[in-house]
DRENVEX-22123 format. One record per residue (C-alpha): residue number from 1; residue in three letters; x, y, z. Coordinates in steps of 0.5 Angstrom, whole numbers, plus 2048, in hexadecimal, padded with zeros to 3 digits. Example, Ala and Ser with C-alpha at 12.3 -4.5 7.8 and 13.67 -1.06 7.14 Angstrom:
residues 2
<1, ALA, <819, 7F7, 810>>
<2, SER, <81B, 7FE, 80E>>
***
This chain:
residues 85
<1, UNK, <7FF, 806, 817>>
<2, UNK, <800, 80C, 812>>
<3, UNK, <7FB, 80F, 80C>>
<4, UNK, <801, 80F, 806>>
<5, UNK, <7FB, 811, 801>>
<6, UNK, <7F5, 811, 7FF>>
<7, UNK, <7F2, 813, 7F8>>
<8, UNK, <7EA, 812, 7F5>>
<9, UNK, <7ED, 80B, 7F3>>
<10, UNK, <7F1, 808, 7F8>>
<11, UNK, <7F4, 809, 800>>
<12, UNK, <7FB, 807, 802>>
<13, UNK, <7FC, 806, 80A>>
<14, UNK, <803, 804, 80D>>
<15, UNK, <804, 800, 813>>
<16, UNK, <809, 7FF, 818>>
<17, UNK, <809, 7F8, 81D>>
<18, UNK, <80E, 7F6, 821>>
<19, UNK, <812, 7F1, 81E>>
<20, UNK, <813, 7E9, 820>>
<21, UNK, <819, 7EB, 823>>
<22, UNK, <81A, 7EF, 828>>
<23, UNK, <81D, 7F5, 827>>
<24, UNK, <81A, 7F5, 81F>>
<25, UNK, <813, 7F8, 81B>>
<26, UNK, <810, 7F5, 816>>
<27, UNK, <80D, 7FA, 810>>
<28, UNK, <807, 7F9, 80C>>
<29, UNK, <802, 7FC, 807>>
<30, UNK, <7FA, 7FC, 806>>
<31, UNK, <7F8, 7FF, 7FF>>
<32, UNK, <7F0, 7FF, 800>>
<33, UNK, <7ED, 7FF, 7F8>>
<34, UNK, <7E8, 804, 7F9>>
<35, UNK, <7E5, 802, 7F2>>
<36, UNK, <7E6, 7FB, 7F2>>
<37, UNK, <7E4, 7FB, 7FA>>
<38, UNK, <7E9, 7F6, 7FC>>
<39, UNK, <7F0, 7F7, 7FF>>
<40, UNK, <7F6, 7F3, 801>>
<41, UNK, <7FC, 7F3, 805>>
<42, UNK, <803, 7F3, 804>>
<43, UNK, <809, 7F1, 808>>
<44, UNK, <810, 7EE, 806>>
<45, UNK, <813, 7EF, 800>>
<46, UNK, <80D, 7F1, 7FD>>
<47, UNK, <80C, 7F7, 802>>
<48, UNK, <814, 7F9, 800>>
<49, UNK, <812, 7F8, 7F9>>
<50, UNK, <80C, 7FD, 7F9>>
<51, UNK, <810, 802, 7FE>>
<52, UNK, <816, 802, 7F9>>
<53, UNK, <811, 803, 7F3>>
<54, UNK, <80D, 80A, 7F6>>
<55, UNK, <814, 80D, 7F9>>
<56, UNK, <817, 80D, 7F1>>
<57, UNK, <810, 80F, 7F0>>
<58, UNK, <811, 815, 7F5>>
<59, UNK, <817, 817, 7F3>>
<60, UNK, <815, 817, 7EB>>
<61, UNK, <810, 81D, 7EE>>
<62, UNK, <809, 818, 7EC>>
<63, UNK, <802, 81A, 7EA>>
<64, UNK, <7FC, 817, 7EE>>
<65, UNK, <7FB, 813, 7E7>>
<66, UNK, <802, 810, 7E7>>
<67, UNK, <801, 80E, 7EE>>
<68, UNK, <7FA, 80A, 7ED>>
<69, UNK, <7FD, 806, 7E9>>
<70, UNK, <803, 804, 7EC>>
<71, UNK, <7FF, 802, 7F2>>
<72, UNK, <7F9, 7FF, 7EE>>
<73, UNK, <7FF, 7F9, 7EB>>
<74, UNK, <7FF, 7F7, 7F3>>
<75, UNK, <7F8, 7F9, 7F5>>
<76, UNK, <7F6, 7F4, 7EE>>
<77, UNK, <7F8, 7EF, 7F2>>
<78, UNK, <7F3, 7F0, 7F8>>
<79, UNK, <7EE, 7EA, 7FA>>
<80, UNK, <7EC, 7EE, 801>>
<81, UNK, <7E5, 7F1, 800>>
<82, UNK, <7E4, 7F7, 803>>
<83, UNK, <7E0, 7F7, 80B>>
<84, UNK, <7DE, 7FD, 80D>>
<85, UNK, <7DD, 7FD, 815>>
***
């Protein structure tokens, strides 16, 4: 588990997990919606999807703004509400 970001807005933390076969890992992203108090967690395609998007980001030197929103067009769809431990 790796904290990637973290805004007034949002919170994205990496995955890593052992993969179905041995040998392999699978990745995954949970976006916590601090401001919607809900969270969701991609995998799959979604999760390459999302990493492709922040790395072309990144290489266009973006403001926090532009990352919130990109990460708001995944986080749109997240129906986790928020649990506190």
């Amino acid at each position: 588990m790796q904290m990637l970001y973290n805004s007034d807005s949002f919170v994205v933390v990496q995955f890593d997990a052992p993969g179905r076969e041995p040998g392999t890992a699978a990745s995954g992203y949970e976006i916590v919606d601090k401001t919607a108090r809900r969270e969701i967690y991609l995998q799959g395609a979604l999760a390459e999807r999302f990493e492709r998007g922040v790395q072309e980001l990144v290489r266009q030197g973006p403001s926090q703004e532009s990352l919130d929103e990109f990460i708001a067009g995944f986080a749109g769809a997240a129906q986790q509400p928020l649990v506190l431990h």
